[in-house]
TIRO-2110 file (N, C-alpha, C; in Angstrom, 1 decimal):
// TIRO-2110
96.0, 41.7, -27.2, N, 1, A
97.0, 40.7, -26.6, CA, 1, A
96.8, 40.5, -25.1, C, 1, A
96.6, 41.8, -24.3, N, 2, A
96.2, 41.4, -23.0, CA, 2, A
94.9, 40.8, -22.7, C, 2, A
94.1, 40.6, -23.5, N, 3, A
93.0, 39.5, -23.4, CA, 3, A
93.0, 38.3, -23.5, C, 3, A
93.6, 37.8, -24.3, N, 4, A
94.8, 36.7, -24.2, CA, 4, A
95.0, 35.7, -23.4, C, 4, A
96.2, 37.4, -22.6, N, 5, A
97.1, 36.8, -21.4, CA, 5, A
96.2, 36.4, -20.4, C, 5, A
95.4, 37.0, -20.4, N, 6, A
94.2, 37.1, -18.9, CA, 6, A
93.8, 36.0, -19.0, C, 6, A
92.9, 35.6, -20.7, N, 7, A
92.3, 34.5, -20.5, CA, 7, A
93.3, 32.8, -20.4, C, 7, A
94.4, 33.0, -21.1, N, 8, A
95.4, 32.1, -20.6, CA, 8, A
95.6, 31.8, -19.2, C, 8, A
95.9, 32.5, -18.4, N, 9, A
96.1, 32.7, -16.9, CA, 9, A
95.0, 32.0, -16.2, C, 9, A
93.9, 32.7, -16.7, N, 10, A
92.8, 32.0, -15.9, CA, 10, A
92.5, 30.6, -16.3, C, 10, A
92.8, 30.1, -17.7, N, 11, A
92.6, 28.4, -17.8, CA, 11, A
93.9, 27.8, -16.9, C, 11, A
95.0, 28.4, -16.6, N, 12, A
96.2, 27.7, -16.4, CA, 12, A
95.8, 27.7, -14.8, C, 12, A
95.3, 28.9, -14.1, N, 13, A
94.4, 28.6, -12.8, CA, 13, A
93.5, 27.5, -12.2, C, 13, A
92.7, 27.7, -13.6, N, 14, A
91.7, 26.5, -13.2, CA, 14, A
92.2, 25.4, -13.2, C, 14, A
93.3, 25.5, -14.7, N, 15, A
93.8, 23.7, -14.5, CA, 15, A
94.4, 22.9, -13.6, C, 15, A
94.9, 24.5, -12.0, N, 16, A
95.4, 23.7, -11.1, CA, 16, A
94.8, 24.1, -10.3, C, 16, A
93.8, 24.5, -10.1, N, 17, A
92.7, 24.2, -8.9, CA, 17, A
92.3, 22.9, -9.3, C, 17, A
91.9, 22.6, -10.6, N, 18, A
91.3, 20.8, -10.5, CA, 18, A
92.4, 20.1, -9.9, C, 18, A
93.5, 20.2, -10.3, N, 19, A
94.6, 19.4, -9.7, CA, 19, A
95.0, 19.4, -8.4, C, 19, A
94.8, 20.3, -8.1, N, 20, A
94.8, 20.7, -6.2, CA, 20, A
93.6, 19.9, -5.6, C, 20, A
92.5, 20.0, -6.5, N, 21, A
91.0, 19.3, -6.3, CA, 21, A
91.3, 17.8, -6.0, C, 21, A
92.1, 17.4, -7.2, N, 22, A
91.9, 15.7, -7.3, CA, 22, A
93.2, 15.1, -5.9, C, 22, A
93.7, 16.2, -5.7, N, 23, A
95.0, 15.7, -5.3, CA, 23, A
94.6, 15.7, -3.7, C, 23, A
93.9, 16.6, -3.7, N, 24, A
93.1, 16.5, -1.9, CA, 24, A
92.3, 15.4, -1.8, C, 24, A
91.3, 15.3, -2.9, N, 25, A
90.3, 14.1, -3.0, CA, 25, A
91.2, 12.4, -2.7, C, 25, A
92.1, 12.7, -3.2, N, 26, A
93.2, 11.5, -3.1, CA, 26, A
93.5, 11.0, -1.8, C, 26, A
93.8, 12.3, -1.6, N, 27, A
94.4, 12.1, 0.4, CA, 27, A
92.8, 11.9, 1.0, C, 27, A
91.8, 11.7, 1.1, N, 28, A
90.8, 12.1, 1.5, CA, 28, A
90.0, 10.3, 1.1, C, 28, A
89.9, 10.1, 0.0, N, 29, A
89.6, 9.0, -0.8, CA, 29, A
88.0, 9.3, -0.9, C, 29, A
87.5, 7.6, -1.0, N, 30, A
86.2, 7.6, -2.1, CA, 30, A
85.0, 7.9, -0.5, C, 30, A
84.2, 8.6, -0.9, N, 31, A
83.2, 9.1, -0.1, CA, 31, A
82.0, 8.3, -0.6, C, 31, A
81.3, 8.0, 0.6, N, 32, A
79.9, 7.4, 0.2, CA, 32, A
78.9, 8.7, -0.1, C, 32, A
78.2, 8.5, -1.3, N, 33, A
77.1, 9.1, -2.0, CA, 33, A
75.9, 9.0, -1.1, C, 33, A
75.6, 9.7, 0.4, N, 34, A
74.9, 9.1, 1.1, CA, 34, A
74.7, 10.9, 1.5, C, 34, A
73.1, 11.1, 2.5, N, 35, A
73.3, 12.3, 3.6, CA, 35, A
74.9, 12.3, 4.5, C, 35, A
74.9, 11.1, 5.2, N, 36, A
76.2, 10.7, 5.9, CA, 36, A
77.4, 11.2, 5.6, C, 36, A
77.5, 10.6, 4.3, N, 37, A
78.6, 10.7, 3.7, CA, 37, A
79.1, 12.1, 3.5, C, 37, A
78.1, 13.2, 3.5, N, 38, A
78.5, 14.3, 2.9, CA, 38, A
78.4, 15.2, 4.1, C, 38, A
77.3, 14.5, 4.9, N, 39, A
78.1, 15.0, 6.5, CA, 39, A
79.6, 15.1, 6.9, C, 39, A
80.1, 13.6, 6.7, N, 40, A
81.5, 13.4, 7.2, CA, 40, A
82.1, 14.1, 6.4, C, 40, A
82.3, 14.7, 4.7, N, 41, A
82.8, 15.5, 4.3, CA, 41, A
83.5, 16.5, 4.4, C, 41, A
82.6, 17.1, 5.2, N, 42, A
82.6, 18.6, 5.2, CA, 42, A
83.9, 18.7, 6.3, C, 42, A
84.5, 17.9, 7.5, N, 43, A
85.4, 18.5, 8.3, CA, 43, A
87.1, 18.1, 7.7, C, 43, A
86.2, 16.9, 6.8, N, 44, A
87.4, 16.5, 6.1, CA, 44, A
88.0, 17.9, 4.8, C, 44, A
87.2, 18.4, 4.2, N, 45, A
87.6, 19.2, 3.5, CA, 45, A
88.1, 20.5, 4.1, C, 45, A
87.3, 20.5, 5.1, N, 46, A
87.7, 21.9, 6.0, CA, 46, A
89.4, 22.3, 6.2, C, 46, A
90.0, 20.8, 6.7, N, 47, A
91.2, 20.6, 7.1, CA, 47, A
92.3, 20.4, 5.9, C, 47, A
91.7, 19.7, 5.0, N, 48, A
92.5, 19.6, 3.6, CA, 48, A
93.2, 21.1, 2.8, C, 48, A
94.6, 21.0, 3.1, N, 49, A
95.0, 22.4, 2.6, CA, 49, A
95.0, 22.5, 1.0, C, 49, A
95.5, 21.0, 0.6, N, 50, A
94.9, 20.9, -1.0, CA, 50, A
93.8, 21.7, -1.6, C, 50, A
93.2, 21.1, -1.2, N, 51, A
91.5, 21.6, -1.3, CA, 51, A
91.5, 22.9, -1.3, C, 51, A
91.9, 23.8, -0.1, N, 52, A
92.0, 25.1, -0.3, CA, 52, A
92.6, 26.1, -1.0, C, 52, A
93.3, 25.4, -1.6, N, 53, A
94.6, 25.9, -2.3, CA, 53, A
93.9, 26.2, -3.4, C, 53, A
93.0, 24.5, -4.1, N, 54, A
92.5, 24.6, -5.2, CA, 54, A
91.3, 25.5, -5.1, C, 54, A
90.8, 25.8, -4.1, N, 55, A
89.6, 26.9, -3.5, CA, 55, A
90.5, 28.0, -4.2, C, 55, A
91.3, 28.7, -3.6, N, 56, A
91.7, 30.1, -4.1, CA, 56, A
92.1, 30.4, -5.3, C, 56, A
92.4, 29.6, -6.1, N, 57, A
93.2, 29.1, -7.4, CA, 57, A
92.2, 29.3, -8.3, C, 57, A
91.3, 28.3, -8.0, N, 58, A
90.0, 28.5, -8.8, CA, 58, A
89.0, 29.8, -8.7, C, 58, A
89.0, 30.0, -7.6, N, 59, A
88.5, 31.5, -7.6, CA, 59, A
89.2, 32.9, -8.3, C, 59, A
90.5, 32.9, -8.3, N, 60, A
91.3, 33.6, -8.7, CA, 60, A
91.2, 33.7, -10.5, C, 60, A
91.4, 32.0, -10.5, N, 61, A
90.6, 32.0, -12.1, CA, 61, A
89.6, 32.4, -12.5, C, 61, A
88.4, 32.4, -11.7, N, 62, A
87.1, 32.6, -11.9, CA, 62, A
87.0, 34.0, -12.0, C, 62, A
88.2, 35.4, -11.0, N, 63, A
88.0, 36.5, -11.4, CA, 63, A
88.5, 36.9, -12.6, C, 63, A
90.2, 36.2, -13.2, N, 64, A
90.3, 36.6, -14.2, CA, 64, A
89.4, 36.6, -15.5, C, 64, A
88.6, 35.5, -15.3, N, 65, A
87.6, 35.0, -16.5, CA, 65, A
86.8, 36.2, -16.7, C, 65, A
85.9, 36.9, -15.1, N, 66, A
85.0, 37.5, -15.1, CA, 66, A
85.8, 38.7, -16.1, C, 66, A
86.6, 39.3, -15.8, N, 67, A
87.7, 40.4, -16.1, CA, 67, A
87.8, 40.1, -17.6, C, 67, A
88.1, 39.0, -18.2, N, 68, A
88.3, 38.8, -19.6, CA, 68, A
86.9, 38.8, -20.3, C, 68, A
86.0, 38.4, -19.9, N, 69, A
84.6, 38.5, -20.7, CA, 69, A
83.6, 40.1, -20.6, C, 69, A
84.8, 40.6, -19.9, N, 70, A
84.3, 42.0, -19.6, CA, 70, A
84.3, 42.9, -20.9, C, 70, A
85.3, 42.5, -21.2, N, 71, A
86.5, 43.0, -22.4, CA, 71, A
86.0, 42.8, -24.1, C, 71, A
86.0, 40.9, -23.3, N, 72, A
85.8, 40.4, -25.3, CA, 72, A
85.1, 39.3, -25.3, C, 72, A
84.4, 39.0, -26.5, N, 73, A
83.4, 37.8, -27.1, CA, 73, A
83.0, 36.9, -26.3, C, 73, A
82.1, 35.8, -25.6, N, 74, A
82.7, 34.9, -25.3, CA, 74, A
82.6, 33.9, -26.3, C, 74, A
82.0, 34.2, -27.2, N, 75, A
82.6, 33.1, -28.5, CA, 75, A
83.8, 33.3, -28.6, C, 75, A
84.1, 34.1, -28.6, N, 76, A
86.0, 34.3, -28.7, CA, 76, A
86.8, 33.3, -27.5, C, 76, A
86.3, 33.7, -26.4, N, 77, A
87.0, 33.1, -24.6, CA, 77, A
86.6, 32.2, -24.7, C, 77, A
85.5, 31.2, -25.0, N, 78, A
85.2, 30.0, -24.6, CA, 78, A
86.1, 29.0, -25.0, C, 78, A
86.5, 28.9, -26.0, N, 79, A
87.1, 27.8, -26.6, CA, 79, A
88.2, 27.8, -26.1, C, 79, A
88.8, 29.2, -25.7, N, 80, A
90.3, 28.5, -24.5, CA, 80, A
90.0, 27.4, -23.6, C, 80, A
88.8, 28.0, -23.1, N, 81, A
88.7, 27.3, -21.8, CA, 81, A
88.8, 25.4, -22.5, C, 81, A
88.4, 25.3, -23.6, N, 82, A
88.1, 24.0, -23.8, CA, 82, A
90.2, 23.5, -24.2, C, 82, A
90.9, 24.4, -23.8, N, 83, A
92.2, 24.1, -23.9, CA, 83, A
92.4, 22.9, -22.5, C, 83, A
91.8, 23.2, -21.8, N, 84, A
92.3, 22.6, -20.2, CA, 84, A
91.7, 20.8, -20.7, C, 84, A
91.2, 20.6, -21.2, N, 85, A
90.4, 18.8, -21.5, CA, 85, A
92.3, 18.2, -21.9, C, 85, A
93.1, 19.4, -22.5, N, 86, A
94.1, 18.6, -23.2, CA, 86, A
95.4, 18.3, -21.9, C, 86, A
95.2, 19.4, -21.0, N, 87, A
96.2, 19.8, -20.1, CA, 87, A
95.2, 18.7, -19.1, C, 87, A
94.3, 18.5, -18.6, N, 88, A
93.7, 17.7, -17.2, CA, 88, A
93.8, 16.0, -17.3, C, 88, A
93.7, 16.1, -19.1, N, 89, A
94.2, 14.3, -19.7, CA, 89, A
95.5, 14.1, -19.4, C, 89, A
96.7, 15.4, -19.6, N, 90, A
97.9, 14.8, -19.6, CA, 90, A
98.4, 14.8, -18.1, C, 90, A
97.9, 15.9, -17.1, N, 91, A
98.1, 15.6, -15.5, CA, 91, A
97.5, 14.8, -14.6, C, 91, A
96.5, 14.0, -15.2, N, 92, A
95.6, 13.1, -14.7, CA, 92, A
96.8, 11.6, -15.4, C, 92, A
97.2, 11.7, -16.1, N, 93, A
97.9, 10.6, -16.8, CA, 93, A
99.3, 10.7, -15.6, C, 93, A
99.5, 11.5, -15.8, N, 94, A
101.7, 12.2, -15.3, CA, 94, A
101.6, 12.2, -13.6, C, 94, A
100.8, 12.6, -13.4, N, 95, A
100.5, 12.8, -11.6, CA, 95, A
99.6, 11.8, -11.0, C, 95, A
98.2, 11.4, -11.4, N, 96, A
97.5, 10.4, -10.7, CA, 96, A
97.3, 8.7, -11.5, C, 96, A
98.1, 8.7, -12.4, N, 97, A
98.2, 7.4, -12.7, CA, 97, A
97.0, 7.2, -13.1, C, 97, A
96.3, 8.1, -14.5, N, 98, A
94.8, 7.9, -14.6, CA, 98, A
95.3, 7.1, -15.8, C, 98, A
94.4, 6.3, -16.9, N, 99, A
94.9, 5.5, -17.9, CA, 99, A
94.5, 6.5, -18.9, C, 99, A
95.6, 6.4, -19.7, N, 100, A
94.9, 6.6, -21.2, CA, 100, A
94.3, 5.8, -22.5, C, 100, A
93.8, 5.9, -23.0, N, 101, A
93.0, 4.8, -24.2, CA, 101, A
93.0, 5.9, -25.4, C, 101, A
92.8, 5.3, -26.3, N, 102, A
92.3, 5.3, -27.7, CA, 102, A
91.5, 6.5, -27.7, C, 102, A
90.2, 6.4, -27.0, N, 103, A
89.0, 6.9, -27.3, CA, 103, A
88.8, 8.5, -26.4, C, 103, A
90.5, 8.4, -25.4, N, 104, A
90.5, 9.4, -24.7, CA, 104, A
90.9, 10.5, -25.6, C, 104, A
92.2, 9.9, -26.2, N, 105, A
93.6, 10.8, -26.8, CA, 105, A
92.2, 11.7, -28.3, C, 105, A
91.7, 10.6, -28.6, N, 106, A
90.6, 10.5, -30.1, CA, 106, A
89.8, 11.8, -29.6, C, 106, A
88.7, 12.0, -28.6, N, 107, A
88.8, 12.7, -28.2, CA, 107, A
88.8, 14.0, -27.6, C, 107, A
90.3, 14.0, -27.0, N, 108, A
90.6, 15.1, -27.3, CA, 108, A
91.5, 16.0, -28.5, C, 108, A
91.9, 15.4, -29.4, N, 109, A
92.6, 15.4, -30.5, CA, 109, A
90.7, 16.0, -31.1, C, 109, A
89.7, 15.7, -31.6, N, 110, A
88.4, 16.0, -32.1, CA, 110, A
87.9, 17.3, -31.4, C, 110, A
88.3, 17.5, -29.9, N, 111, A
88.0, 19.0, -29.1, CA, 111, A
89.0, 20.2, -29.7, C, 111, A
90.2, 19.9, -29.5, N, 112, A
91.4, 20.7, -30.2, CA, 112, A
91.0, 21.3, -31.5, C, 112, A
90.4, 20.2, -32.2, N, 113, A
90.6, 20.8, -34.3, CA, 113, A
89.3, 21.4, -34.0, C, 113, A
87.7, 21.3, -33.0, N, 114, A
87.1, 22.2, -32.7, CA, 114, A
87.2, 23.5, -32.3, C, 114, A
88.9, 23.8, -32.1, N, 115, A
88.9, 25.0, -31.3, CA, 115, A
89.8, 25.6, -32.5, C, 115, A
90.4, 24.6, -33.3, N, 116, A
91.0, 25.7, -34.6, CA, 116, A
90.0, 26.0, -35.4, C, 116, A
89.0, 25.4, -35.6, N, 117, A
87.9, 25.7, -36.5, CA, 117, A
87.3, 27.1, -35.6, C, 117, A
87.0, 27.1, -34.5, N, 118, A
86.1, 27.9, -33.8, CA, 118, A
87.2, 29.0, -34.3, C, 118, A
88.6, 29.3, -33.5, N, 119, A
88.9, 30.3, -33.6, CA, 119, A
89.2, 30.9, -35.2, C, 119, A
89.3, 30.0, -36.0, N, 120, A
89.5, 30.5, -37.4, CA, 120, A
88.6, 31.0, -38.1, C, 120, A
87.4, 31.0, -37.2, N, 121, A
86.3, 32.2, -37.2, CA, 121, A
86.3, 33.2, -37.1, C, 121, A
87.2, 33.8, -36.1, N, 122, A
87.2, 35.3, -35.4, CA, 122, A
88.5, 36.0, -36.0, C, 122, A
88.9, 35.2, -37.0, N, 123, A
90.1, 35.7, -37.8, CA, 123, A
89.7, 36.8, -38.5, C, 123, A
END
């Protein structure tokens, strides 16, 4: 059960480091794909607390992960992680006004019944 909790924790981490991610990206906007561009980057990010927030967040996830695959399968651990496609569709919709369609909800509804099949393996 505490393998679980750990690996839960750490998807619920990551899912808001992305969101700390997009939400600095936001304040920051669209960057040219250029050397330049990724020059100017870097003082912009530096300064972005967003950004760093989702820096520690994600790292913090990334120890709990290391800690949970210590322990158990990662055929077992993986397919949580594929829990976050369901959570980053609905706070990408609820928080950044991303759209949803058909072919998104479709999907992720087709990742989900992948992860009852997966886990109804290790039963």
């Amino acid at each position: 059960m505490l393998d679980a909790i750990i690996i839960i924790i750490s998807v619920i981490l990551g899912i808001a480091g992305q969101a700390c991610f997009k939400y600095g990206m936001n304040l920051i906007g669209k960057i040219d794909i250029s050397i330049s561009g990724a020059i100017g980057l870097i003082p912009k990010l530096i300064f972005n607390l967003p950004i760093w927030f989702g820096v520690v967040t994600y790292f913090v996830s990334v120890l709990l992960w290391l800690m949970a695959l210590s322990r158990i399968d990662l055929g077992y651990a993986y397919p949580f992680k594929s829990v976050s496609y369901v959570f980053i569709l609905v706070i990408g919709y609820l928080f950044f006004q991303e759209q949803l369609n058909l072919y998104k909800i479709a999907g992720t509804l087709i990742i989900c019944s992948g992860i009852f099949v997966l886990a109804k393996g290790y039963n």
